[in-house]
C-alpha positions as CSV (number, residue, x, y, z in Angstrom):
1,X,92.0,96.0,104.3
2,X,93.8,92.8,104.0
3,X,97.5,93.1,102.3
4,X,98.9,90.4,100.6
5,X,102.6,89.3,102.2
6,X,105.5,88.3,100.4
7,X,108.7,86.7,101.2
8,X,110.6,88.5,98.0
9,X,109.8,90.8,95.4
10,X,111.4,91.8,91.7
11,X,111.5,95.7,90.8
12,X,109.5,96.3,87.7
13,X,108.4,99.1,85.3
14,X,105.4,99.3,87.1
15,X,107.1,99.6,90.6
16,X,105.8,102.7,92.1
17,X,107.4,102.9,95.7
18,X,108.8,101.4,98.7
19,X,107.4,102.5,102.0
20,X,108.8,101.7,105.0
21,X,107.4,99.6,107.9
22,X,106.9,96.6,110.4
23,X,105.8,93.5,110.5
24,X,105.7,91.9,113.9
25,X,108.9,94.2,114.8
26,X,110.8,94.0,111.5
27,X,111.4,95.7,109.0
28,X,109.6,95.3,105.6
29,X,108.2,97.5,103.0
30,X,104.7,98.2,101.3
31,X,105.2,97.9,97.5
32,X,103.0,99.9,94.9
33,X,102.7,99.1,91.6
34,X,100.9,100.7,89.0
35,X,97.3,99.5,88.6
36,X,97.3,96.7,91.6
37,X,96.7,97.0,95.2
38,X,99.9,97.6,97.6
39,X,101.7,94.4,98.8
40,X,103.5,93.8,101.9
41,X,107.2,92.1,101.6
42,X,109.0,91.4,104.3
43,X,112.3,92.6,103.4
44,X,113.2,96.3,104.3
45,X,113.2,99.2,101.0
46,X,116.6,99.8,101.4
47,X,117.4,95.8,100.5
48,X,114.7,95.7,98.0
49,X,117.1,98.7,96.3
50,X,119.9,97.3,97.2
51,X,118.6,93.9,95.6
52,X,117.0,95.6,91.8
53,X,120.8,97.6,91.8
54,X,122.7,94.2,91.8
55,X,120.0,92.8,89.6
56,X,120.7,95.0,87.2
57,X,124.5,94.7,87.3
58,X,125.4,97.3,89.4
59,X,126.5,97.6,92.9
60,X,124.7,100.5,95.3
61,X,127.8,102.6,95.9
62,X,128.2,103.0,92.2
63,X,125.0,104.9,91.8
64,X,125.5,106.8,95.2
65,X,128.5,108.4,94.3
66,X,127.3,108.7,90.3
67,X,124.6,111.3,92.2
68,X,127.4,112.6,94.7
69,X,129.8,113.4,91.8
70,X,127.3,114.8,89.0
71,X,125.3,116.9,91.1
72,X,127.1,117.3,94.6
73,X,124.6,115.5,96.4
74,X,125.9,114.2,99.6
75,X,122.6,113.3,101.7
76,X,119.4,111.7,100.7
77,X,120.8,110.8,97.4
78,X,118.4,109.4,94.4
79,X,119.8,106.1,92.7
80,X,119.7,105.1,89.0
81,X,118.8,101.6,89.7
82,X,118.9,101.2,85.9
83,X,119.4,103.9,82.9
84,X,118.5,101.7,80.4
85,X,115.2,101.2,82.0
86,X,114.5,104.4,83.5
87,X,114.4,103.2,86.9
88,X,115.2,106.6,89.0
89,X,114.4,106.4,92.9
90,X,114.5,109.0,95.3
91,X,114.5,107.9,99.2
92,X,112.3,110.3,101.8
93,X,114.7,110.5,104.4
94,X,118.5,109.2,105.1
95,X,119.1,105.2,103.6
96,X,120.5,104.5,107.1
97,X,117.2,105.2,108.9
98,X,115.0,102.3,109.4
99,X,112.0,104.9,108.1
100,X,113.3,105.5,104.9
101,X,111.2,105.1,101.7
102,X,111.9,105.1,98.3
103,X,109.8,106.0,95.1
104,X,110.2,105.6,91.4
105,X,110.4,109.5,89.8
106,X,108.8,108.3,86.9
107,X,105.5,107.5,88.9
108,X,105.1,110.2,91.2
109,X,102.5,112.4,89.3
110,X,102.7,115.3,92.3
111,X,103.7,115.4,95.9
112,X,100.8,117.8,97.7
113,X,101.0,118.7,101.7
114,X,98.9,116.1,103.8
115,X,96.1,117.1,105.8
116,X,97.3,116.8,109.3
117,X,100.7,117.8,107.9
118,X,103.4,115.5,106.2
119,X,103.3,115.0,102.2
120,X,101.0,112.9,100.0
121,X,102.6,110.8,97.1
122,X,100.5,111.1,94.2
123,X,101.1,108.0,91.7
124,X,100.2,108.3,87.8
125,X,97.6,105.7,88.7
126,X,96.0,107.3,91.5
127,X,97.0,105.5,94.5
128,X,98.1,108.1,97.4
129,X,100.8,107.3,100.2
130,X,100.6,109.8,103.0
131,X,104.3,110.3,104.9
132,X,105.4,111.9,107.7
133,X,108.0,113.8,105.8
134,X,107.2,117.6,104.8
135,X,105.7,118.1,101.6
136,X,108.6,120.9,100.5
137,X,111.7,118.1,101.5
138,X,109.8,115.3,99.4
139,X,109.2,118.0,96.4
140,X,112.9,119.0,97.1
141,X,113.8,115.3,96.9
142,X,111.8,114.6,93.3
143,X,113.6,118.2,92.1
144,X,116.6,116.5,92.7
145,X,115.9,113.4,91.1
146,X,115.2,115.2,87.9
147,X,118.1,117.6,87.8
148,X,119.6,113.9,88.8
149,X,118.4,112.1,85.5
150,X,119.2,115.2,82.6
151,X,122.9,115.4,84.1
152,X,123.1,111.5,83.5
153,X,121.7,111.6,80.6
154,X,123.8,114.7,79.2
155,X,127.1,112.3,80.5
156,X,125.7,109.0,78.2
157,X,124.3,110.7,75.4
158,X,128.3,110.6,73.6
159,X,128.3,107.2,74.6
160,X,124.4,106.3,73.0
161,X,125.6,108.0,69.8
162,X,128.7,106.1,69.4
163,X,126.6,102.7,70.4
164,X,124.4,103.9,67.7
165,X,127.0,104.7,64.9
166,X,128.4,101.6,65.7
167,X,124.9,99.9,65.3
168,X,124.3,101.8,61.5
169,X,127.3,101.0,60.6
170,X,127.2,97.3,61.3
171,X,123.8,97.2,59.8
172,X,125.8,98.6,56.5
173,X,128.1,96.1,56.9
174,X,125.8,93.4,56.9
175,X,123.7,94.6,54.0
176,X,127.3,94.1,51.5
177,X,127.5,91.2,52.8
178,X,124.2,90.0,51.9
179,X,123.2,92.2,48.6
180,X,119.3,92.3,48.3
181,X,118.5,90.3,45.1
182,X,117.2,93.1,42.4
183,X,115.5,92.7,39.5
């Protein structure tokens, strides 16, 4: 199977994953997106992260320590890449090793144990990416992201509800400003 190769890549709604590996020694990652064959980009996961974080205004510590301080996570920490968007990732091993994956919670359908041992990703489309990480630490890892995502939510919904008072209300304010005509 031929994979198309990239020299960059933009994180999407339909990003499904990262997975780590080489190309001609360096490190680069396989990208799945929902509905399209995997691509090859030669730039490691942990940049293409690293990259959609700052994208999205956001620097990578931030989310670290957003996971470290809501849910005491210290190791192998999932990232909100963006709230807004929904873009929760969860990495299969440490982000300092060269191995290290990431996928997008919202497209993993179910993580199953691989045939000759490992885990198979499951995406909502169907594609399957077989790792050599055990199936129970990658289930563990999309548990975590989960728990990760309702204790964010739970810390923004005050802030949503003020943003949309303040959106009703200036919607009000608009509308005696500019009386419908009646007749």
């Amino acid at each position: 199977m031929t994979v198309e190769t990239k020299t960059s890549y933009e994180l999407s709604h339909s990003t499904m994953g990262f997975l780590a590996t080489e190309i001609d020694g360096s490190e680069s990652a396989i990208v799945y997106e929902e509905g399209v064959k995997p691509i090859q980009v030669t730039i490691p996961p942990g940049k293409l992260i690293d990259q959609a974080i700052r994208r999205y205004g956001e620097e990578l510590i931030a989310p670290i320590d957003g996971a470290k301080i809501l849910c005491d996570y210290h190791n192998k920490t999932p990232i909100a890449v963006s709230v807004l968007n929904n873009y929760y990732f969860f990495p299969s091993h440490s982000p300092s090793n060269r191995n290290c994956s990431w996928f997008s919670h919202t497209h993993v359908k179910k993580i199953t144990k691989a045939k000759f041992g490992g885990s198979t990703i499951n995406f909502i489309d169907g594609q399957k990416v077989t790792l050599p990480v055990s199936d129970g630490t990658m289930r563990n890892q999309q548990e975590r992201t989960a728990q990760y995502r309702v204790s964010l939510e739970e810390q923004l919904k005050p802030i949503r509800q003020q943003g949309a008072i303040q959106a009703f209300l200036k919607v009000l304010n608009s509308e005696e400003d500019y009386p419908s005509i009646k007749d």
